[in-house]
C-alpha positions in Angstrom: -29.4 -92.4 -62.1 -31.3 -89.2 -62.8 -34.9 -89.7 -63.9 -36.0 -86.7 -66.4 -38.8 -85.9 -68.7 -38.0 -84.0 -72.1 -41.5 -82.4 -73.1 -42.2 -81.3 -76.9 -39.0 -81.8 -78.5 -38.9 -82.9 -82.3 -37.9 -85.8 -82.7 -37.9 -85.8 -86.8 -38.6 -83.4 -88.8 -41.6 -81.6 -87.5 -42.5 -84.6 -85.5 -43.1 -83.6 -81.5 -43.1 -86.4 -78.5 -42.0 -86.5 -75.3 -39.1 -88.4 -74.4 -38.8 -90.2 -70.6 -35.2 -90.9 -69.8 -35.0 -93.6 -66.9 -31.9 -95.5 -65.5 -29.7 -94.0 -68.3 -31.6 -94.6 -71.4 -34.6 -93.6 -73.4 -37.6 -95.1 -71.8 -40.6 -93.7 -73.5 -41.2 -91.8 -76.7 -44.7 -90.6 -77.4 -47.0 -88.0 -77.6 -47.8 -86.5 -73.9 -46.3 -89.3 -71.2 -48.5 -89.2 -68.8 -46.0 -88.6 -65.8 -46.0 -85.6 -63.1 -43.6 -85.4 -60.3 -40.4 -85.4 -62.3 -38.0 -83.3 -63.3 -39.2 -81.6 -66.6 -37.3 -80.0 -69.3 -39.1 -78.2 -71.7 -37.8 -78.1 -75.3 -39.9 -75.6 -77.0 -40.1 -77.8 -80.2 -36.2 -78.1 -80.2 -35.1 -80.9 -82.2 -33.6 -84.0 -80.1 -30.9 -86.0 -81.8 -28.7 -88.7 -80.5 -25.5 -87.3 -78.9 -22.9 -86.8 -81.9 -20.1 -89.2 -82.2 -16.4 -87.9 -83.5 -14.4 -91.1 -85.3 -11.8 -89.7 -85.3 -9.4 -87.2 -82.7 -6.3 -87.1 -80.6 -7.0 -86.2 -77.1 -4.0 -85.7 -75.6 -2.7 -84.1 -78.4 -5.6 -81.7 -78.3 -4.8 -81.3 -75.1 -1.7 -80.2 -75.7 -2.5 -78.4 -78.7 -4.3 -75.9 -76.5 -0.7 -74.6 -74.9 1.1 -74.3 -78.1 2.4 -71.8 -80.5 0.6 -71.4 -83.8 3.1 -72.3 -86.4 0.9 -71.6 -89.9 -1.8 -70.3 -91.7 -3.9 -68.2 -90.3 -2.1 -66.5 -88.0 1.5 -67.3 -89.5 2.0 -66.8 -92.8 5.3 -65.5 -93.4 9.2 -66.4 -91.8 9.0 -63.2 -90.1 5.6 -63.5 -88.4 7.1 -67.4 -87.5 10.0 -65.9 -86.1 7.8 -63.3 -83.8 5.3 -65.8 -82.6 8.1 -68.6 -81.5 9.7 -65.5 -79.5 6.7 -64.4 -77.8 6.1 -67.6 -76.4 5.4 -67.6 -72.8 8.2 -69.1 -70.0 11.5 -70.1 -70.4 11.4 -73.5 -71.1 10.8 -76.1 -74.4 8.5 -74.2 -77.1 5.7 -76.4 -78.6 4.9 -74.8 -82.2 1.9 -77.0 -83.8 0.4 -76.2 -87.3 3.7 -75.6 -89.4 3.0 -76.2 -93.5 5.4 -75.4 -95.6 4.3 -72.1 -97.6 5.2 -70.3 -94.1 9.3 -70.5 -94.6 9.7 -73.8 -96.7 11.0 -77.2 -95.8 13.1 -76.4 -92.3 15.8 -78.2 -90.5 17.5 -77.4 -87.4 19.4 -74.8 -88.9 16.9 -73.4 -90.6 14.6 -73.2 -87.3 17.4 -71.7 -85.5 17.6 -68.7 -87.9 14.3 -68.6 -86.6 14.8 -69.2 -82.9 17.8 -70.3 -81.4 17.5 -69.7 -77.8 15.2 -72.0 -76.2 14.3 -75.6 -77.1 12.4 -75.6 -80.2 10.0 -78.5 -81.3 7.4 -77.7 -83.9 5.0 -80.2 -85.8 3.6 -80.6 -89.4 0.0 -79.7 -89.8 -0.2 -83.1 -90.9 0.8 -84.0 -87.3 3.7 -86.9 -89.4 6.9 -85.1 -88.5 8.4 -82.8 -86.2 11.2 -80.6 -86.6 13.3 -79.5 -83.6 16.0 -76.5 -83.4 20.1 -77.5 -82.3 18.9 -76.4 -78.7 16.1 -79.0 -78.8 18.2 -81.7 -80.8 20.8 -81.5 -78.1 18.6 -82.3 -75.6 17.0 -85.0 -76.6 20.4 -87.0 -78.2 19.1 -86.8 -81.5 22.7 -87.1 -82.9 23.2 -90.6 -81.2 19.7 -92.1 -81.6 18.7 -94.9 -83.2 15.2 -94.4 -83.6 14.5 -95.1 -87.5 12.5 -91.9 -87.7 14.9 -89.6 -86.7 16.1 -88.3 -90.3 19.8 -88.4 -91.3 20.9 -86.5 -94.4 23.4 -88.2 -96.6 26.5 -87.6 -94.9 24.6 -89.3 -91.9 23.7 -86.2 -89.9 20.6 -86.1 -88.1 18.9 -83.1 -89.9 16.0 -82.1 -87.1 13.4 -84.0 -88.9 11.8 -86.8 -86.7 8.9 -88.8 -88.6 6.1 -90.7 -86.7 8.4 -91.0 -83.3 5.8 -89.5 -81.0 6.1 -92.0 -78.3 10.5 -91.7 -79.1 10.5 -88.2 -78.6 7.9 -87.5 -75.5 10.5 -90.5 -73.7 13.1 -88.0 -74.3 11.5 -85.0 -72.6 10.6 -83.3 -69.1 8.6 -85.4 -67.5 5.0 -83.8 -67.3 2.5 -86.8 -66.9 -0.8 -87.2 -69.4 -2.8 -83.7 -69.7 -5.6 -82.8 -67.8 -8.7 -83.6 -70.4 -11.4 -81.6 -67.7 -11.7 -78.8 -70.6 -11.5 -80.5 -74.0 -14.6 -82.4 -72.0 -16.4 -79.8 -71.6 -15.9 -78.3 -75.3 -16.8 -81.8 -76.8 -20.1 -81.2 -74.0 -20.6 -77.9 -75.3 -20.8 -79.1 -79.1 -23.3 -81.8 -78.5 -20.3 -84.6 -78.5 -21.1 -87.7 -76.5 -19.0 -90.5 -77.8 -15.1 -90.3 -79.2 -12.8 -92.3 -80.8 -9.0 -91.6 -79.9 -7.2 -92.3 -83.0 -3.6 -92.2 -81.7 -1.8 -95.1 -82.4 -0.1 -97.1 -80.6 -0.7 -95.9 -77.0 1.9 -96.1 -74.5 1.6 -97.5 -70.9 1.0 -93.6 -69.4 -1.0 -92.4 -72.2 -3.3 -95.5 -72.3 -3.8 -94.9 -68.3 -4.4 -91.7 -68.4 -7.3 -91.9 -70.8 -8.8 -94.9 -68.6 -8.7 -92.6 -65.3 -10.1 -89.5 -67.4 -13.0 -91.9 -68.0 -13.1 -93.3 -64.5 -12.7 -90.0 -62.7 -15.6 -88.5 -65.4 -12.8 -85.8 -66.0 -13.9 -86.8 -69.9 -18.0 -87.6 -69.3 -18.0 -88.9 -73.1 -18.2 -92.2 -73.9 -14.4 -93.4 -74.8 -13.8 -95.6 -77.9 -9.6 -96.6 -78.4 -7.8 -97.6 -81.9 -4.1 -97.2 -80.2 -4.5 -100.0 -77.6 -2.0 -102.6 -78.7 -3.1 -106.1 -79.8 -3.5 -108.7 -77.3 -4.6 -106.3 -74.5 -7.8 -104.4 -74.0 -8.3 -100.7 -72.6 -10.4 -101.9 -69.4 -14.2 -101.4 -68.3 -13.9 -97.9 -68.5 -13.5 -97.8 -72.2 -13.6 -99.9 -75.2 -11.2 -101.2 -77.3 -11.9 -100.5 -80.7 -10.3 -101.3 -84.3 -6.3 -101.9 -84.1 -4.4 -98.6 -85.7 -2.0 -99.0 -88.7 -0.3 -96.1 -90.3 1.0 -95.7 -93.4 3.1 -93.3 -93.7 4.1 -92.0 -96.5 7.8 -91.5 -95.1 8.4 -94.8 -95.2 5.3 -97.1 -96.8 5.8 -101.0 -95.5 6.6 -103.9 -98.0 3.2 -105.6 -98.6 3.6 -109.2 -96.7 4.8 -107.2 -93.6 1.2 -105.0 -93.5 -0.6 -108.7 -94.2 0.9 -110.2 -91.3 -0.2 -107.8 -89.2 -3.3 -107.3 -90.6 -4.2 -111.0 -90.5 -2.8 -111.2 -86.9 -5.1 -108.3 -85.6 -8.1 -110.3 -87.6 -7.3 -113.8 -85.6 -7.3 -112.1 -82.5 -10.7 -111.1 -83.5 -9.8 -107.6 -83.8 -10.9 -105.2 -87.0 -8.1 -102.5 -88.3 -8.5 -98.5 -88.9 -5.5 -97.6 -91.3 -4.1 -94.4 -91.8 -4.4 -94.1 -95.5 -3.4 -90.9 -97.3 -2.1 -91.2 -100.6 -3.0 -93.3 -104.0 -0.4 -95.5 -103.1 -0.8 -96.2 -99.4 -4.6 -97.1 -100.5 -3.3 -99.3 -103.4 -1.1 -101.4 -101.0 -3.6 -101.6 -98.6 -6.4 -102.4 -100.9 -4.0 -105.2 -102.3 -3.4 -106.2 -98.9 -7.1 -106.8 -97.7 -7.5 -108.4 -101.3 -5.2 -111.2 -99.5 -6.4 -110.9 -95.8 -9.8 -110.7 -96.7 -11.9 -108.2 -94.2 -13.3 -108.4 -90.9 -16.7 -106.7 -89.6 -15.3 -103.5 -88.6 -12.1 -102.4 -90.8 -11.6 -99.0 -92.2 -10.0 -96.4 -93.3 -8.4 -93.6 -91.3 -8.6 -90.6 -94.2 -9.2 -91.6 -97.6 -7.6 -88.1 -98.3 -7.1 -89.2 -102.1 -9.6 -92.2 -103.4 -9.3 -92.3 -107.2 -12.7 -93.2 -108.7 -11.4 -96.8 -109.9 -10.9 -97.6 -106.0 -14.6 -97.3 -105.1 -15.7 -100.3 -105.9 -13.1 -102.2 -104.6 -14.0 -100.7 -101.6 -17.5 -101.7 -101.5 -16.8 -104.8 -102.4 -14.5 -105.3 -99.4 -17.3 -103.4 -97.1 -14.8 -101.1 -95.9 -16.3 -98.3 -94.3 -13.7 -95.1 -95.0 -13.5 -92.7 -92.0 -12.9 -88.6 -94.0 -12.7 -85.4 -92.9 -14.1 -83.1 -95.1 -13.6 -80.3 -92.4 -10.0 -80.1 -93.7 -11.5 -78.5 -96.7 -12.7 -75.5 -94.6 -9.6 -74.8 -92.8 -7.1 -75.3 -96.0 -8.6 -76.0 -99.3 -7.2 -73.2 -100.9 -3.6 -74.8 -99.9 -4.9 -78.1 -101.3 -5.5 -76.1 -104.3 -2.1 -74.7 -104.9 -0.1 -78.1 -103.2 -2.1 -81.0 -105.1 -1.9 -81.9 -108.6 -5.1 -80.3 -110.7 -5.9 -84.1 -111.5 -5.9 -85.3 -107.9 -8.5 -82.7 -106.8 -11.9 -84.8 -107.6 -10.3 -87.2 -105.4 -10.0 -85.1 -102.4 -11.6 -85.8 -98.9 -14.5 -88.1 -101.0 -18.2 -88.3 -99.3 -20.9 -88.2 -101.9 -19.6 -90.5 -104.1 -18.9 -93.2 -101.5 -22.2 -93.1 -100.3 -23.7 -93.5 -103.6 -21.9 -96.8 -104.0 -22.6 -97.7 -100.2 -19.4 -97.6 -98.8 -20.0 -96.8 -95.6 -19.3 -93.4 -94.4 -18.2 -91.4 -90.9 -17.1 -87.8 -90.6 -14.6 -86.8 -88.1 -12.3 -84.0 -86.8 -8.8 -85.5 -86.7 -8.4 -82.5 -84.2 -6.1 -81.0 -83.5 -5.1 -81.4 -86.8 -8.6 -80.3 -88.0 -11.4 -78.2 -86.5 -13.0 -79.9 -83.6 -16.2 -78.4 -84.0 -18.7 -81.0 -85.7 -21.0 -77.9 -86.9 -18.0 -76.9 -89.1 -17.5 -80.2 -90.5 -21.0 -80.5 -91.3 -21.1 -77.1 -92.5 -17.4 -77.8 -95.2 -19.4 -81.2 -95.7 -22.1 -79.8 -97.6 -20.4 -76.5 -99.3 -16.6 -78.0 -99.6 -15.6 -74.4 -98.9 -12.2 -73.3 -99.2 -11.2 -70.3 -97.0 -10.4 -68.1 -99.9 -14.4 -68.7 -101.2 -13.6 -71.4 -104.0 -15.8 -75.4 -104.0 -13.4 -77.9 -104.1 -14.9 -81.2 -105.4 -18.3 -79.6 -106.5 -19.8 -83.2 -107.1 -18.6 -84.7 -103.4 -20.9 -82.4 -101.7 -23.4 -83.8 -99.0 -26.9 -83.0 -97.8 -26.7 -81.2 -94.4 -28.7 -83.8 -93.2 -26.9 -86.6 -94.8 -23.2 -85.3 -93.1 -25.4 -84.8 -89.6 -26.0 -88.6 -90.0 -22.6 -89.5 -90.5 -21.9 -87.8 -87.0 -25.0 -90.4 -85.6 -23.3 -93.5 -86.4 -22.6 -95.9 -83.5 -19.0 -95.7 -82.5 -18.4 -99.4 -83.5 -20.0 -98.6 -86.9 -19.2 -95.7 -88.0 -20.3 -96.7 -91.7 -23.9 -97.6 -90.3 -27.0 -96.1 -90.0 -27.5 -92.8 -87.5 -29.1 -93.8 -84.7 -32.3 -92.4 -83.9 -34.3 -91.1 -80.1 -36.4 -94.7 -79.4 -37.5 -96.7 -76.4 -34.6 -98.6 -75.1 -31.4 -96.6 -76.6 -28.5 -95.0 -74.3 -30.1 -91.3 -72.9 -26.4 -89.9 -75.2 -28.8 -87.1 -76.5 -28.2 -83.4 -77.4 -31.0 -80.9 -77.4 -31.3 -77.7 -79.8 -32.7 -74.4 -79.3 -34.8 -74.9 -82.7 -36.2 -77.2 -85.1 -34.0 -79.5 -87.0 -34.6 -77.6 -90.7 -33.7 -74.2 -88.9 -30.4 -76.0 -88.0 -29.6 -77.8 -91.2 -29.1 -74.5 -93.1 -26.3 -72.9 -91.2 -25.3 -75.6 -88.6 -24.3 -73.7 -85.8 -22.7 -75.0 -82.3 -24.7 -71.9 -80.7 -27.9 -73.9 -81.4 -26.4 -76.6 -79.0 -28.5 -75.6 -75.5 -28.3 -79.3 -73.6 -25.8 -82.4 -73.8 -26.7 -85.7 -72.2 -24.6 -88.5 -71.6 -25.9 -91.5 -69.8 -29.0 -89.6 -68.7 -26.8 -87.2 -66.7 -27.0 -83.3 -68.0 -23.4 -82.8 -68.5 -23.8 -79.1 -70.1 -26.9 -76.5 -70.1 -26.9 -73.3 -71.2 
């Protein structure tokens, strides 16, 4: 493994050391290592932090996402600009439209999409990333008449409508074959960020899609450190990766009876495992809250979201030791919708961070890209101004220090309620370098500050 030499980088605030990685961690932090001979990288008195860690993402999806059609807001706001944008879509084949929210032509079916395209095979996803919708072309293909899958949506008469809810793995069975996406550039973009550990939230992984993310990690195609929730119970992901907290959703579409979400709850905790549950709405948290009241918790559980936390909840929370996984980034890229779609009294409840770490319940922040903005400058940024893209704070009080949201990126990928790590003698060399001093950052946190990414002591981006 590479031996390097880091010389003056700030290590806290307007603290300067150098920093020996050796054999793919920190070696030696001090002032002037007395060491020639080795590769040197001056830093100018750019602060050092441990490489950032995002909870919570979809790889493949992001993958995917990057060969779609935008379906909403900003691009698409109206029926006709919908209508133009699934038309120029390149090739002849299936269309994928991501990003779809309502406010663009209201709630669609399959007829209503094929008013809006009717040539080619249509499939378009919520922003939400719950439900797709797919055009007659598309339904025909894939049988959605005749299946049996209990997301596909049936109207009253019976009918399959278009809608297919939380029937990912369903659907890609019933498409062209194209194998797991290439991951080589979402890599390098998580690289170029200052991202050196990940968490694929996806639940549920099948067979391909769990190998594919293994030999990303084997091959280095994906050089960041590879935390999974979607590998099923009883297995683990292999040496390549780890297995982290088993994924439950609750969706909203169709929330489960209580005893069934304890059962499995309680057999993912005897198989030693922790839970991450999707948990969106008041009443999704209220039956899981109930649920874990009759589980108890394990060292690890938490919650996928927290999009709406009423104030009553926090306690029961931290007394349970859940740590709640949010994306306050959502905030940045559609607040003002939140603002027109959400009840006036649900707001203060929305994407909570300050007032969870007040009461110590632990905290991460996260992308949930595609489905949110995959930068972690920008979630730091919406973090600590909750602004919405028409100018407007949403949840004033739930702000958080820059600082404070860059620590909730620092938090080890098996904690992500705990403390941010910190550059010491002994810890993995996962460290990103900036062009300037950590309170010239904190002000306007910027990915253009970002000028080297370490993983494993290996450089895997310069600039």
């Amino acid at each position: 493994m590479t031996e390097l030499l880091i010389r003056g980088a700030e290590i806290s605030a307007g603290n300067r050391a150098d920093v020996l990685i050796r054999g793919g961690a920190v070696a030696a932090v001090g002032p002037g290592v007395p060491l020639t001979g080795l590769p040197t990288l001056d830093a100018g008195g750019g602060a050092l932090l441990p490489g950032l860690h995002d909870h919570h993402l979809h790889l493949h999806a992001l993958a995917a996402d990057t060969n779609s059609v935008r379906c909403g807001p900003p691009r698409v706001r109206t029926a006709g600009d919908l209508a133009r944008a699934l038309a120029a879509a390149p090739g002849n084949g299936w269309i994928r439209g991501v990003g779809y929210v309502e406010t663009v032509a209201g709630i669609l079916d399959s007829a209503g999409l094929d008013a809006l395209h009717r040539d080619r095979p249509v499939r378009m996803q919520h922003r939400s990333g719950a439900m797709w919708t797919l055009n007659s072309t598309a339904a025909r293909l894939v049988g959605l008449e005749t299946a049996t899958e209990p997301g596909v949506e049936r109207d009253e008469s019976g009918r399959a409508t278009g809608r297919v809810w939380r029937a990912d793995t369903w659907l890609r069975s019933r498409l062209p074959e194209t194998g797991p996406p290439d991951l080589t550039d979402i890599g390098a973009r998580l690289a170029r960020y200052g991202i050196t550990g990940i968490t694929d939230a996806t639940p549920d992984l099948p067979h391909d899609s769990l190998a594919g993310l293994v030999a990303a990690r084997r091959t280095g195609t994906l050089p960041q450190r590879l935390n999974l929730l979607g590998v099923p119970l009883g297995r683990t992901g292999g040496p390549e990766v780890t297995t982290g907290a088993y994924k439950i959703v609750l969706a909203d579409s169709g929330l489960p009876d209580i005893d069934t979400l304890v059962k499995t709850i309680a057999y993912a905790h005897t198989l030693g495992r922790p839970v991450a549950v999707h948990c969106v709405s008041r009443e999704a948290l209220l039956i899981l809250l109930a649920a874990f009241d009759e589980t108890g918790t394990f060292p690890g559980d938490r919650i996928e979201h927290g999009a709406l936390i009423p104030a009553e909840s926090i306690a029961t929370l931290r007394r349970l030791g859940i740590a709640v996984v949010t994306q306050p980034g959502f905030l940045a890229d559609r607040g003002d919708d939140y603002r027109r779609r959400i009840e006036p009294a649900d707001l203060p409840d929305l994407y909570r961070c300050r007032s969870l770490t007040e009461a110590d319940v632990g905290l991460a922040l996260s992308s949930d890209a595609p489905y949110g903005p995959l930068d972690p400058w920008q979630v730091i940024a919406a973090a600590a101004a909750r602004r919405a893209p028409d100018g407007l704070v949403v949840g004033a009080t739930e702000t958080l220090g820059p600082a404070e949201a860059l620590g909730r990126y620092l938090t080890p990928l098996h904690d992500p309620g705990g403390p941010a790590r910190a550059v010491v003698a002994g810890a993995p060399a996962d460290l990103v370098l900036l062009d300037r001093p950590i309170e010239h950052m904190l002000p306007h946190p910027t990915a253009d500050a970002v000028r080297t990414t370490l993983i494993r002591g290996e450089v895997v981006f310069a600039r």
